[in-house]
C-alpha positions as CSV (number, residue, x, y, z in Angstrom):
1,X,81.1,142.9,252.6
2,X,78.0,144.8,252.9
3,X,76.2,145.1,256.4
4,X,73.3,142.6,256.8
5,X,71.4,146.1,256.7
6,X,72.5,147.7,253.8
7,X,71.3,144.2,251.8
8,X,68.3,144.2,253.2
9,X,67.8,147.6,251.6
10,X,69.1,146.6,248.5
11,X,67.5,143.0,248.0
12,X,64.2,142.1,248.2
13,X,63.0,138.7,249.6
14,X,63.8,135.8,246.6
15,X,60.6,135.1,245.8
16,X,59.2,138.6,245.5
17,X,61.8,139.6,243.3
18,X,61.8,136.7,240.8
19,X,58.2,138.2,240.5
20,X,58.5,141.8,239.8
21,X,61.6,140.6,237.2
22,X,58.6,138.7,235.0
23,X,56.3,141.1,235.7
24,X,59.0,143.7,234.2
25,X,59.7,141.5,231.3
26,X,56.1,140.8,230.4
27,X,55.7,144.7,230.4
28,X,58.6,145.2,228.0
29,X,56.7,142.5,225.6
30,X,53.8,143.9,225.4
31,X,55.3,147.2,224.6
32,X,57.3,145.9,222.1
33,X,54.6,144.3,220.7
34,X,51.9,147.5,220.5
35,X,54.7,149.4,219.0
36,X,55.7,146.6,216.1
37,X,51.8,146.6,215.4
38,X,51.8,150.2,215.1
39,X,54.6,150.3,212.8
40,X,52.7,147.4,210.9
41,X,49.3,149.9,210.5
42,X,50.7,153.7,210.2
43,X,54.0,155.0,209.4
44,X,56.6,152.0,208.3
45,X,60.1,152.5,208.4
46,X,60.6,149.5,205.9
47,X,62.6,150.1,202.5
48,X,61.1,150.5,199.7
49,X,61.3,150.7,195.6
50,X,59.9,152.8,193.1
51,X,59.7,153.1,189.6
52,X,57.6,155.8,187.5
53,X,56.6,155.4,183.8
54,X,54.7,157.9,181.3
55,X,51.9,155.6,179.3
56,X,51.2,158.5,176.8
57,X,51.3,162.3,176.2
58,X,49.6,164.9,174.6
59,X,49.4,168.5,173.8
60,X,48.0,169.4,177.0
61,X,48.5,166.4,179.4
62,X,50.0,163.0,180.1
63,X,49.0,159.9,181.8
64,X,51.3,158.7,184.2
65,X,51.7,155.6,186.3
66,X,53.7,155.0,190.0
67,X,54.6,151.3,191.3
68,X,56.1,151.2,194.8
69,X,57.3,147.8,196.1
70,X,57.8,147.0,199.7
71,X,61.0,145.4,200.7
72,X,60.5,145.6,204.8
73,X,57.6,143.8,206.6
74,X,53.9,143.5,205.7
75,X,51.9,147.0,205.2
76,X,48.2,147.4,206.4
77,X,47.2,151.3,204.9
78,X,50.3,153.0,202.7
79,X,50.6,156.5,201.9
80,X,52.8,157.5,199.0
81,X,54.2,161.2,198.4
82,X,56.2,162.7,195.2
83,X,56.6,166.0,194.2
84,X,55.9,167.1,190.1
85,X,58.8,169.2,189.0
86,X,57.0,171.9,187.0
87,X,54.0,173.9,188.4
88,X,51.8,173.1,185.3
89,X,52.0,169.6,186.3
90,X,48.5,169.3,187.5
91,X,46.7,165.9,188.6
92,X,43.1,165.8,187.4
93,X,42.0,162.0,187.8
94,X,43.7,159.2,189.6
95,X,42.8,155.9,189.9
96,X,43.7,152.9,192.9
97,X,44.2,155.8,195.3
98,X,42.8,158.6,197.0
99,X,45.0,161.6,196.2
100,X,45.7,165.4,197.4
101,X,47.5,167.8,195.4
102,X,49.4,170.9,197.3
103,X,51.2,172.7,194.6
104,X,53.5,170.4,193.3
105,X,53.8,168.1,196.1
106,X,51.2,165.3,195.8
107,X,50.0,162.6,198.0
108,X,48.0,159.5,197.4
109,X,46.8,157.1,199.7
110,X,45.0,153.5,199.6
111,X,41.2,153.1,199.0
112,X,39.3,150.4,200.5
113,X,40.2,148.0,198.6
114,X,43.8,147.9,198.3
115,X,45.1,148.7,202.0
116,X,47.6,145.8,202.2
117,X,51.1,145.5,200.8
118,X,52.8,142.4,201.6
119,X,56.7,142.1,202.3
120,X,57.9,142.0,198.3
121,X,54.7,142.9,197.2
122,X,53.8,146.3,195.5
123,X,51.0,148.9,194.8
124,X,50.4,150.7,191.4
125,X,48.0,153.8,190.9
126,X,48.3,155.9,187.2
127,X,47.0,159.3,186.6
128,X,46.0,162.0,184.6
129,X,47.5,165.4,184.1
130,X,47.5,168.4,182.8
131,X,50.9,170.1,181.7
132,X,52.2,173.2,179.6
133,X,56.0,173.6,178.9
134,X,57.5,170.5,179.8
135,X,56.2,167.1,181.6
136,X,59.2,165.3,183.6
137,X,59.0,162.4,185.9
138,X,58.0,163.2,189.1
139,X,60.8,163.1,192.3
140,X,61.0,162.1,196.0
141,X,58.7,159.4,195.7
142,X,58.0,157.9,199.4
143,X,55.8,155.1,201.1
144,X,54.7,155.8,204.7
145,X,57.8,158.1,204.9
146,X,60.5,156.0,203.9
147,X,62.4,157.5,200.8
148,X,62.2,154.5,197.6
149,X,64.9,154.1,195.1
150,X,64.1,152.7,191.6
151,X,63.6,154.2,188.5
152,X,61.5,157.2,189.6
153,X,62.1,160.7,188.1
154,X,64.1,159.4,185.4
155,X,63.9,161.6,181.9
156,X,61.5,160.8,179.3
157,X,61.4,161.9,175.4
158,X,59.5,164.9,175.0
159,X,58.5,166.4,171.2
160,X,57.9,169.9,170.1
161,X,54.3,168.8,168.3
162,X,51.8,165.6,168.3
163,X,50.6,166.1,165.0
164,X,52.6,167.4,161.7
165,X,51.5,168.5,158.5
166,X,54.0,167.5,155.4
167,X,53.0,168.8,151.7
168,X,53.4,166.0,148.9
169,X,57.1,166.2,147.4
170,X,57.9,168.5,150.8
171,X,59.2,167.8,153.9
172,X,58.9,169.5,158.0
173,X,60.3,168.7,161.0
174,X,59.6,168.6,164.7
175,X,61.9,168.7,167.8
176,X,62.9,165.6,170.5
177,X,64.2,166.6,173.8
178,X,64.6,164.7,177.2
179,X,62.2,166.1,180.2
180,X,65.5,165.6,182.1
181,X,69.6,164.6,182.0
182,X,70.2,160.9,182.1
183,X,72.9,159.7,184.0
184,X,75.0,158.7,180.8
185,X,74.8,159.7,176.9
186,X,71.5,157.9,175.9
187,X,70.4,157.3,172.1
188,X,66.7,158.2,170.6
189,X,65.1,156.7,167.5
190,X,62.4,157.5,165.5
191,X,60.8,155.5,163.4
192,X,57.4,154.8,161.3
193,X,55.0,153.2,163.4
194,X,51.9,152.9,161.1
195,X,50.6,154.3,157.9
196,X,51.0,155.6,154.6
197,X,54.7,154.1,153.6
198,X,54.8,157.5,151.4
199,X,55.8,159.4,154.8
200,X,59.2,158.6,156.1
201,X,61.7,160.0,158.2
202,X,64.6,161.4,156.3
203,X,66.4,163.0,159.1
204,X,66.8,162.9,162.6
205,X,65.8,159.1,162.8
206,X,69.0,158.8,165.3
207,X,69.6,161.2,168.2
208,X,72.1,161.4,170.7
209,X,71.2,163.4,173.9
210,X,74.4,164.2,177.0
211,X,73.8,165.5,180.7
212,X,74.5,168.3,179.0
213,X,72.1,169.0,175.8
214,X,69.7,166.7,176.6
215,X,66.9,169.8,177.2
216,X,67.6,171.0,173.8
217,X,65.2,170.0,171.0
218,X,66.8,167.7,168.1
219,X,64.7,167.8,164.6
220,X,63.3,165.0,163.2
221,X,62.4,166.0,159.6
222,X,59.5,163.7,157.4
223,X,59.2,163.9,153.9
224,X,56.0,163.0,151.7
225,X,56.6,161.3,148.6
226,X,55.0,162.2,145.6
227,X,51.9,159.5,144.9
228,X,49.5,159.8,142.0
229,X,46.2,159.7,144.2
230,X,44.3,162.4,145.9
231,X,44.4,161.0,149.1
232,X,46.1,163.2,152.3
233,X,47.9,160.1,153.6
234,X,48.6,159.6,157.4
235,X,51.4,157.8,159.8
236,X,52.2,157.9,163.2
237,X,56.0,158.7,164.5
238,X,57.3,157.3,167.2
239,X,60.1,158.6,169.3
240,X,61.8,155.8,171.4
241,X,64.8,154.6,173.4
242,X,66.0,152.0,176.0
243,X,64.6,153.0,179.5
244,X,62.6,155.4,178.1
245,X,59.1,156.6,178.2
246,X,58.5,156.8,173.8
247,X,56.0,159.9,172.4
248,X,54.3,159.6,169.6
249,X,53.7,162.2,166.3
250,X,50.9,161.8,163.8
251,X,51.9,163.3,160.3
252,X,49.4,164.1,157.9
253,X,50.4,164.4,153.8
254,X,48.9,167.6,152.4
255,X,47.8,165.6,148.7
256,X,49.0,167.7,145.4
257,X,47.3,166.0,143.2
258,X,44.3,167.2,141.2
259,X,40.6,166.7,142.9
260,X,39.2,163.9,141.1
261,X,35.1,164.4,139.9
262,X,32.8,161.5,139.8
263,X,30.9,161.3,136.6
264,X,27.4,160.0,137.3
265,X,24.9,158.4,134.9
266,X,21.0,158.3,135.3
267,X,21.1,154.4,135.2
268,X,23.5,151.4,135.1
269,X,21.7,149.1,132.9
270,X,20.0,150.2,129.3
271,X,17.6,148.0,127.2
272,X,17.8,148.2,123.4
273,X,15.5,147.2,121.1
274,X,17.4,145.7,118.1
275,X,17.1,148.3,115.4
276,X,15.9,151.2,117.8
277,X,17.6,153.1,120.1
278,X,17.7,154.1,123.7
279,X,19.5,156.7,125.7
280,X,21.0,157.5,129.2
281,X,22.0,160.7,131.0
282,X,25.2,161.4,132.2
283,X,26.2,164.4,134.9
284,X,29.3,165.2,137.4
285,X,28.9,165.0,141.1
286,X,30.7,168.4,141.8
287,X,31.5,171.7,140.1
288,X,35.2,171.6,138.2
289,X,36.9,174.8,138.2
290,X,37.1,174.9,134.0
291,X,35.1,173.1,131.1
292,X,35.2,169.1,131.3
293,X,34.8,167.1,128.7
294,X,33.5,163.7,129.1
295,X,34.0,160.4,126.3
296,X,31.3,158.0,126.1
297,X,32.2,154.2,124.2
298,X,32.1,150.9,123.9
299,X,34.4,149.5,126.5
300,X,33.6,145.8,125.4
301,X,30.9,143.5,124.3
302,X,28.6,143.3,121.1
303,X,29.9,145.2,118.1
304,X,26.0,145.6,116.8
305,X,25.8,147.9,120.0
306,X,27.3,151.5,119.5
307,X,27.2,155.2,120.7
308,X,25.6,156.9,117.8
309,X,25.3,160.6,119.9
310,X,26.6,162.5,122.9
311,X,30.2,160.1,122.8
312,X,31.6,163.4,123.7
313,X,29.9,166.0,126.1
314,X,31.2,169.2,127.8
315,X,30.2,170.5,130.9
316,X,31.1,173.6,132.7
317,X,30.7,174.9,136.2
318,X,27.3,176.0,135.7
319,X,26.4,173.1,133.7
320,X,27.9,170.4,135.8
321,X,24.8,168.5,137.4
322,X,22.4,168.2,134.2
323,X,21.9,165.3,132.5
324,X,23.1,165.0,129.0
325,X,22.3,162.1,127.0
326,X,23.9,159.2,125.1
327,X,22.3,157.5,122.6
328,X,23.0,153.6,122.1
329,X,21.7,151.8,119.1
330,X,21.5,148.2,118.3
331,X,21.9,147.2,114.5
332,X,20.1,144.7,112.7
333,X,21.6,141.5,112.7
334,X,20.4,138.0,111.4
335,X,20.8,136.1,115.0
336,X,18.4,135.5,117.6
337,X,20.8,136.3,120.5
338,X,20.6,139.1,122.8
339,X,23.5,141.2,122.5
340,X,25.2,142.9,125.4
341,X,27.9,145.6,126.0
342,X,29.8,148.2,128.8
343,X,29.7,151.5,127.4
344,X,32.6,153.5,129.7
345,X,32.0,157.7,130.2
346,X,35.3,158.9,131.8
347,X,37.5,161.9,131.4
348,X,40.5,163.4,132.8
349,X,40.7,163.4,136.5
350,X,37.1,161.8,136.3
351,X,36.4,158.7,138.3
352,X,34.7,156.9,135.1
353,X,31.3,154.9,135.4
354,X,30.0,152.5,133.6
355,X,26.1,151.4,132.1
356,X,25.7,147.7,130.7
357,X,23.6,147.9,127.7
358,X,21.3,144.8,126.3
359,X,20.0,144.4,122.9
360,X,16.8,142.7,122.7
361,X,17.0,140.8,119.7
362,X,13.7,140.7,116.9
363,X,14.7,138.1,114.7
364,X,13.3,134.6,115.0
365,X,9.4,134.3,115.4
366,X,7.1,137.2,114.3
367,X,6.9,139.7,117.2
368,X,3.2,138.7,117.6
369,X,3.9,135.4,118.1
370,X,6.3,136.3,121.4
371,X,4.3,139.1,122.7
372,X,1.8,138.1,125.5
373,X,-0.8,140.2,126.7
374,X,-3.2,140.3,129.7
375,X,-6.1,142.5,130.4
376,X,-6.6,142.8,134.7
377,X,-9.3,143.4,136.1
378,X,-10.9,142.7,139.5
379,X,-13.3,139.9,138.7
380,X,-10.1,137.7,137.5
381,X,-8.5,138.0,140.8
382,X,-8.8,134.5,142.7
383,X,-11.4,135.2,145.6
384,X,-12.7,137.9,142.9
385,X,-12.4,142.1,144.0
386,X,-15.4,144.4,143.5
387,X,-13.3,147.4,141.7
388,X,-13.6,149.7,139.0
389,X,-10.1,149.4,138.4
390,X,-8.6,148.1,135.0
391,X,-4.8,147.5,133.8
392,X,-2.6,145.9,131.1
393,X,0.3,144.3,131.3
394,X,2.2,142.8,127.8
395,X,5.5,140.5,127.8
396,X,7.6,140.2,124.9
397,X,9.5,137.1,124.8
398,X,13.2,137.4,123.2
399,X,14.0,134.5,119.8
400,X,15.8,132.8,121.8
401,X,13.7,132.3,125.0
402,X,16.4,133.7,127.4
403,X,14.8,137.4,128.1
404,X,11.3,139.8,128.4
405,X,10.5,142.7,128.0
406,X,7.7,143.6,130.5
407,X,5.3,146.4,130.8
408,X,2.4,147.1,133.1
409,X,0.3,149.9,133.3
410,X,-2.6,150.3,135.7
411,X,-5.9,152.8,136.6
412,X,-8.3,153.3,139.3
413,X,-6.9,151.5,141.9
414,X,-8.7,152.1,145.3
415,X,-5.8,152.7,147.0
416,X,-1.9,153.6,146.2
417,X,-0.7,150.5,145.2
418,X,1.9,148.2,147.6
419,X,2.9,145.3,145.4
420,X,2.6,144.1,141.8
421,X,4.0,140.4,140.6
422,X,4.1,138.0,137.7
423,X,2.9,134.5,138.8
424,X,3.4,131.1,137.7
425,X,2.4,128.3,137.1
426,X,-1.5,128.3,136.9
427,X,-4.7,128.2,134.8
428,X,-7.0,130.8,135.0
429,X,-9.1,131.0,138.4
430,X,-6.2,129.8,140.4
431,X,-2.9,131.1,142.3
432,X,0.3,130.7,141.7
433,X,3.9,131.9,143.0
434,X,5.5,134.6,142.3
435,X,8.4,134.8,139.9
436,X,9.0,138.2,139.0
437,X,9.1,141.4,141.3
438,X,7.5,144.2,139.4
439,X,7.2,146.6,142.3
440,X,10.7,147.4,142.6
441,X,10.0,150.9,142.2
442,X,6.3,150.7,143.1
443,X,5.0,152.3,140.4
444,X,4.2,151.5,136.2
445,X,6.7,149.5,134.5
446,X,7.9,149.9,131.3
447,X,10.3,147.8,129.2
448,X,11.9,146.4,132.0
449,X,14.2,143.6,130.8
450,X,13.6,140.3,132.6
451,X,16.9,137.7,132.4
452,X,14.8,135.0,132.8
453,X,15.9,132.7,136.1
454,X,14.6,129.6,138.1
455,X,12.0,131.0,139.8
456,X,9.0,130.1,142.0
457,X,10.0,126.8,142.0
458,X,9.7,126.8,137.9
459,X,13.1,126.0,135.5
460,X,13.8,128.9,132.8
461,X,12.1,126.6,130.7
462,X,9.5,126.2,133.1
463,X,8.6,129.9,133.1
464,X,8.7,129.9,129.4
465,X,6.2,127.2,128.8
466,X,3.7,128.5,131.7
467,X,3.4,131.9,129.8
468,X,3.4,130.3,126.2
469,X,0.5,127.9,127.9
470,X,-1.5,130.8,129.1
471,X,-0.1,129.8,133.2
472,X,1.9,132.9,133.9
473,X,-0.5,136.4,135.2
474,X,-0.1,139.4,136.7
475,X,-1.6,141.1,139.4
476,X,-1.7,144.4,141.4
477,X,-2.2,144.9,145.0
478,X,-3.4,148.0,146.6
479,X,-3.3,149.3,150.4
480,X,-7.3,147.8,150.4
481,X,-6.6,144.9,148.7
482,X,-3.0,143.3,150.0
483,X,-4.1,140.1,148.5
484,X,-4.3,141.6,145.0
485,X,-7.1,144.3,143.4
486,X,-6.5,143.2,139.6
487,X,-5.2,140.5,137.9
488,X,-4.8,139.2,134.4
489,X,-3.8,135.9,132.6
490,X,-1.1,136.3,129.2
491,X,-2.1,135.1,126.2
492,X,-0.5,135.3,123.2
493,X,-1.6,138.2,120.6
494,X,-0.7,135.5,117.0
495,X,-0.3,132.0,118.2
496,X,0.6,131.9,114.7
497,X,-0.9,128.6,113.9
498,X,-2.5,130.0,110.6
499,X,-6.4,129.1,111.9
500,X,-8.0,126.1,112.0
501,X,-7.8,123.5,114.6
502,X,-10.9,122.9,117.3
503,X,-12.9,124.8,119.9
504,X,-11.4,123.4,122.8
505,X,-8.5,125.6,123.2
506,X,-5.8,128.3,121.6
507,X,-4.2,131.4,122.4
508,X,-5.0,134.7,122.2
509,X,-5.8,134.7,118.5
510,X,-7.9,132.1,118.3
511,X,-9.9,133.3,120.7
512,X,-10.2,136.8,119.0
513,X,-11.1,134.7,115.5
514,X,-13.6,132.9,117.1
515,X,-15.3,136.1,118.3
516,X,-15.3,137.8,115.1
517,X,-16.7,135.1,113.9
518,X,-19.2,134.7,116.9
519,X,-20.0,137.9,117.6
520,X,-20.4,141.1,116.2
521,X,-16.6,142.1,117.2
522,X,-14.1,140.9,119.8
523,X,-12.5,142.9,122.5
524,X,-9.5,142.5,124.3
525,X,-11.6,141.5,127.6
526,X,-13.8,138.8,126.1
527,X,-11.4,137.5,124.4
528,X,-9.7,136.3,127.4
529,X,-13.1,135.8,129.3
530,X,-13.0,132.6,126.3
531,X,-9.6,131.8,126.9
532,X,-10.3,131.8,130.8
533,X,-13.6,129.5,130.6
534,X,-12.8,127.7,127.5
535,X,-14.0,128.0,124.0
536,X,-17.0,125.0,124.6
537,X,-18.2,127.1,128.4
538,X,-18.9,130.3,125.9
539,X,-20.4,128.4,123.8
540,X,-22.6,126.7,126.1
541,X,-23.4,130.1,128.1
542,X,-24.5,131.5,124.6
543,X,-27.0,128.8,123.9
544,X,-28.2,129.3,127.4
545,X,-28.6,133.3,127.3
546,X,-32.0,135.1,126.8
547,X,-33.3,135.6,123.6
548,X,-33.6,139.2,122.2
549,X,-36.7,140.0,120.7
550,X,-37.5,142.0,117.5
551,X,-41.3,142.2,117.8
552,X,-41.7,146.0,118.5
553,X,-39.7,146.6,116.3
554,X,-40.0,145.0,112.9
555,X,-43.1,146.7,111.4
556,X,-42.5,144.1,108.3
557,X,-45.4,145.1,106.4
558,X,-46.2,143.5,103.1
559,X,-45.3,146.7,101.0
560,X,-43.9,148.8,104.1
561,X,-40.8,150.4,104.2
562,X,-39.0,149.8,107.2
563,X,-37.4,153.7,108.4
564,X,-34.2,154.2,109.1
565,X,-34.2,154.3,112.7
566,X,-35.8,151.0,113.2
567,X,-33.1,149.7,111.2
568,X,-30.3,151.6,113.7
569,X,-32.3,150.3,116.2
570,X,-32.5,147.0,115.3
571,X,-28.6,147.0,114.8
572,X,-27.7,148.7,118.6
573,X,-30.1,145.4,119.8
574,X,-28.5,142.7,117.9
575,X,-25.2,144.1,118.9
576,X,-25.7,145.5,122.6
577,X,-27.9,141.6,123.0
578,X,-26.5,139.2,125.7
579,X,-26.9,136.3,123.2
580,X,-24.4,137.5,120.5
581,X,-23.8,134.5,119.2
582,X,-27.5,133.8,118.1
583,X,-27.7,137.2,116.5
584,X,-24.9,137.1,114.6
585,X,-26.4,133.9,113.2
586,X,-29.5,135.7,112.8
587,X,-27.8,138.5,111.1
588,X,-25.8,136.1,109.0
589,X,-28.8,133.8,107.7
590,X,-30.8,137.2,106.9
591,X,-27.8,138.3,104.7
592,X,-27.7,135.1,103.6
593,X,-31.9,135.3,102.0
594,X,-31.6,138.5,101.0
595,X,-28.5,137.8,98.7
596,X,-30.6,134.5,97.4
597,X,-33.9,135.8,97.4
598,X,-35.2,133.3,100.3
599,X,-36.3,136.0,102.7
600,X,-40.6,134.9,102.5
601,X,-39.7,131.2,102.9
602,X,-37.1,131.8,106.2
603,X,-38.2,135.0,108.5
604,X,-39.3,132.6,111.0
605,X,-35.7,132.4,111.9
606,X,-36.2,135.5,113.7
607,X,-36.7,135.3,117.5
C-alpha cells in the first residue's frame, strides 16, 4: 500500500480530476475533428478509380478523356496527376480542369465550378494533344495522392495513316498496332464504316495482337473495284476491338475511268415555224485531248420535225467552245396541231443534253386572220404619257388556239426599259392584268412561243377571245414611266369577214377599209385610233373638224388654165386636211362631174 503521501502526489482531488479528464477528451475531439476536415478539403487518402479513353486521333494529335471516381468520403477541391508515356505527348487544351504540364508528368486540378466529388461520385475532364510516333494511354493516374485502379493506361489501336489512296481495280494497305501490350491475346477488326461499297477490305479485316507483337504493325489491305463512273469514291475504315479505343482511316478511290465532257447547247427550247426552219448551237464545256464528234437526233416526238444539218459535228481542242449549229425543220402537214419533239446531242464520254423543239403549225385559218397587231404609243397608255416613243408588237395565234407566237419591238424610250407585259381583259382606254411576262430578258422579243395558260384570272379560252375581241394590249415600262411609257391594243390584220357589215365595229381590217374608203389612205396608227373610239366617234369627229379652204388657191377662171403647182398644192391640202373625210368626198364628187360632164352645175360643193 502506498503511503498517504505518495497518493497525494499521485492523485488529484476527485473533482479536479474528473475535470481535467473532459477537458483532455474535448481536446482530443476537436483535434480529431480539424484533422478529418482537413482531409475532407486538401489531400484525401480515400480510394479511388480511374479509367482513360481515346475519343479520336489524328496525324498529329488525339483527344483524350480521364474519369476518376471516388470510393472514400466526400471531396471538396481534387487534384489529379498522370504521367504521358512518350515525350511528344503534349497537352494543348483541356477542358473541366485547370492543368500544368512538366514534361510528361501532368496535373490538373478543379475549376470553380466543379470542386466537389461526393463519396461514389466522379469527375471527368478530356483534352487535346499533340503527338508524333506513338500515342498510348497515359499511367499513374492519382486523385489528391491516392494511386486509382481502373482501366487507365490500357493499350489502344494505333494505324500507320488516317487517310489512304486506292487506284480503281488496285489495292494498298495500311498498318494496326497496339499503343501498348494487353494483359491477354486481344482480337482487332476492321471494317467499312461508311461510303462507296466499291472500297472494301480484302485483307487484314481480322487481327490478332500478343504481349508480345502487339507493337508491330498488321496490314489492312483495301481494294477499289472497278465502276463505270468517273467519280473518286470515298469510305471511312474503322479499326476496332473490345476494350479498346477504335481509329479510324479514310480511303479515297483514284477513278480510271475516262473524264466525261458536257456538251452544251445555246438554248433548251426551239420554235419552228411549220415549213421553215430554225437552228441551235451546240459547244463542249471543256477542252478533250483528241477530235470529238458529237450526233444530233430525234430522241422522240413529232416525225414532221427533223435534223436536216449539223446531225454530226466535230470539235477539236481548239475548237471546243464555239457554237456550231443544228438546223431543225418542220414539214408540211395537213393538221392544225402544234407538233413537238426532244432532239438529243451526245457523244462518247459526253454527258448528252437535250433542246425540246415546237412546230408552230400554219394550217387552219389564213395567217392574217390569226395574226394580231398593235401599234404603242404613249397617248394609248391609260393615264396617257407625253413621249416620243413608238413600238409594235404582233401575236400570231396557232389553228388550233393552243399557242402564240409573240414579237415586240420598241424605240425612243426615255429611259432603259424595266418591264413589258401583255394584258387582259380590257377595251381600249382601260387596264387590265397581266398575263404574259415579256420582260424575261428585258429586252425585244422575238418569236417567243406562248403555251397559252389560265392567266390573270382569264381561262385559255378566256385569253383567246379577249385578243380575237380587241381586249388583250401590250405595254412598255421605262425607269420614268414604271406605270407604262407605251402601250397598244391587238387587232386583227384580215378579220376575214369578206367586207360588209356596219360601222359600229370590226377588226383591224375593217377599220383599214373604212379609211381607204374615208380618207385618202389608212395607216397603221389611225386605223386603230378607229378601232379604239369606234367607227361612229370618227365619224362624228370628222363632221365636226374645220373645214379646209380652196379659195387662194383655185384661180378657176372661165378659160384659165390652172398650173401645175396649184394643182400639187391643192392635192398636199386635201390630203395633209384635218377633215379627210370631207375631202375625200370632195375629191370623189369632183371626179365624179368631170367623168359626166357636171362640173358648171356642182363646183359649189367646194368649201
Amino acid at each position: 500500500m502506498l503511503k498517504r503521501e505518495v497518493w497525494n502526489n499521485v492523485f488529484t482531488p476527485p473533482g479536479r480530476g474528473l475535470r481535467l479528464l473532459l477537458f483532455a477528451l474535448a481536446i482530443m475531439l476537436i483535434a480529431g475533428s480539424v484533422g478529418e476536415l482537413k482531409k475532407t478539403q486538401g489531400q484525401s487518402t480515400s480510394t479511388c478509380n480511374s479509367s482513360y479513353k481515346e475519343n479520336t486521333a489524328w496525324n498529329v494529335g488525339f483527344q483524350g478523356e480521364v474519369t476518376v471516381v471516388n470510393n472514400g468520403p466526400a471531396i471538396n477541391g481534387w487534384t489529379v496527376t498522370f504521367t504521358f508515356p512518350v515525350a511528344t505527348q503534349t497537352i494543348y487544351e483541356l477542358w473541366n480542369g485547370v492543368y500544368t504540364q512538366t514534361g510528361q508528368n501532368v496535373t490538373v486540378r478543379n475549376v470553380s465550378y466543379n470542386p466537389s466529388i461526393p463519396t461514389g461520385g466522379s469527375v471527368t475532364f478530356g483534352f487535346n494533344a499533340n503527338w508524333s510516333g506513338s500515342h498510348p494511354a497515359p499511367t499513374g493516374i492519382t486523385l489528391n495522392g491516392q494511386s486509382c485502379g481502373g482501366s487507365g493506361g490500357g493499350p489502344t489501336i494505333q494505324t500507320s495513316v488516317t487517310t489512304l489512296s486506292v487506284n480503281e481495280g488496285g489495292s494498298a494497305q495500311f498498318g494496326v498496332r497496339l499503343s501498348a501490350a494487353p494483359a491477354s491475346n486481344i482480337t482487332v477488326n476492321v471494317a467499312r464504316l461508311s461510303g462507296d461499297t466499291d472500297l472494301t477490305a480484302s485483307g487484314g479485316a481480322t487481327l490478332t495482337f500478343t504481349p508480345t507483337n502487339f507493337g508491330t504493325f498488321q496490314n489492312v489491305t483495301i481494294s477499289a473495284a472497278e465502276d463505270a463512273d468517273t467519280l473518286n469514291g470515298t469510305a471511312v475504315f474503322r479499326a476496332s476491338g473490345t476494350g479498346l479505343t477504335s481509329a479510324d482511316v479514310s480511303a479515297s478511290e483514284v477513278d480510271n475511268d475516262p473524264n466525261v465532257i458536257a456538251a452544251q447547247t445555246s438554248v433548251t427550247t426551239l420554235n419552228v415555224n411549220e415549213g421553215g426552219s430554225a437552228q441551235f448551237g451546240v459547244r463542249l464545256a471543256s477542252a478533250p485531248t483528241s477530235n470529238v464528234t458529237v450526233n444530233v437526233a430525234r430522241l422522240s416526238g413529232d416525225t414532221d420535225l427533223t435534223v436536216t444539218g449539223g446531225a454530226t459535228l466535230t470539235f477539236t481542242p481548239a475548237n471546243f467552245a464555239t457554237f456550231q449549229n443544228v438546223t431543225i425543220s418542220a414539214a408540211e402537214d395537213a393538221d392544225i396541231t402544234n407538233g413537238t419533239a426532244v432532239f438529243r446531242a451526245s457523244g462518247t464520254n459526253l454527258t448528252s443534253v437535250d433542246v425540246n423543239v415546237s412546230e408552230f403549225d400554219n394550217d387552219g385559218a389564213p395567217v392574217a386572220q390569226r395574226t394580231f397587231v398593235a401599234v404603242l404609243n404613249g397617248a394609248t397608255e391609260v393615264p396617257p404619257v407625253a413621249t416620243s416613243s413608238t413600238g409594235t408588237a404582233t401575236v400570231i395565234l396557232s389553228p388550233d388556239g393552243t399557242a402564240a407566237l409573240v414579237n415586240l419591238n420598241w424605240t425612243g424610250l426615255s429611259a432603259p426599259e424595266t418591264a413589258a407585259h401583255l394584258h387582259a381583259a380590257a377595251p381600249p382606254g382601260n387596264n387590265a392584268g397581266v398575263v404574259l411576262d415579256l420582260d424575261m430578258p428585258l429586252g425585244p422579243v422575238s418569236n417567243m412561243l406562248w403555251v397559252l395558260q389560265p392567266a390573270g384570272g382569264l381561262t385559255v379560252q378566256g385569253l383567246v377571245d379577249a385578243l380575237k375581241g380587241g381586249q388583250m394590249y401590250a405595254n412598255v415600262h421605262s425607269a420614268n414611266n414604271p406605270g407604262g411609257e407605251i402601250r397598244g391594243w391587238l387587232f386583227v390584220v384580215d378579220a376575214g369577214d369578206g367586207g360588209g357589215g356596219d360601222t359600229s365595229g370590226g377588226g383591224f381590217a375593217d377599220a383599214a377599209r373604212f379609211l381607204e374608203q374615208a380618207t385618202f389612205g389608212p395607216t397603221v396608227a389611225e386605223a386603230n385610233r378607229v378601232l379604239s373610239i369606234g367607227f361612229e366617234s370618227w365619224l362624228n369627229e370628222q363632221f365636226a373638224a374645220p373645214i379646209t379652204g380652196y379659195n387662194n388657191l383655185a384661180q378657176l377662171q372661165a378659160g384659165t388654165f390652172v398650173n401645175y403647182p396649184v394643182k400639187l398644192q391643192f392635192f398636199r391640202n386635201a390630203m395633209a386636211g384635218q377633215d379627210q373625210l370631207r375631202q375625200r368626198a370632195a375629191a370623189s364628187v369632183v371626179q365624179f362631174n368631170l367623168r359626166t360632164n357636171q362640173w358648171p352645175n356642182s363646183c359649189r360643193c367646194l368649201p
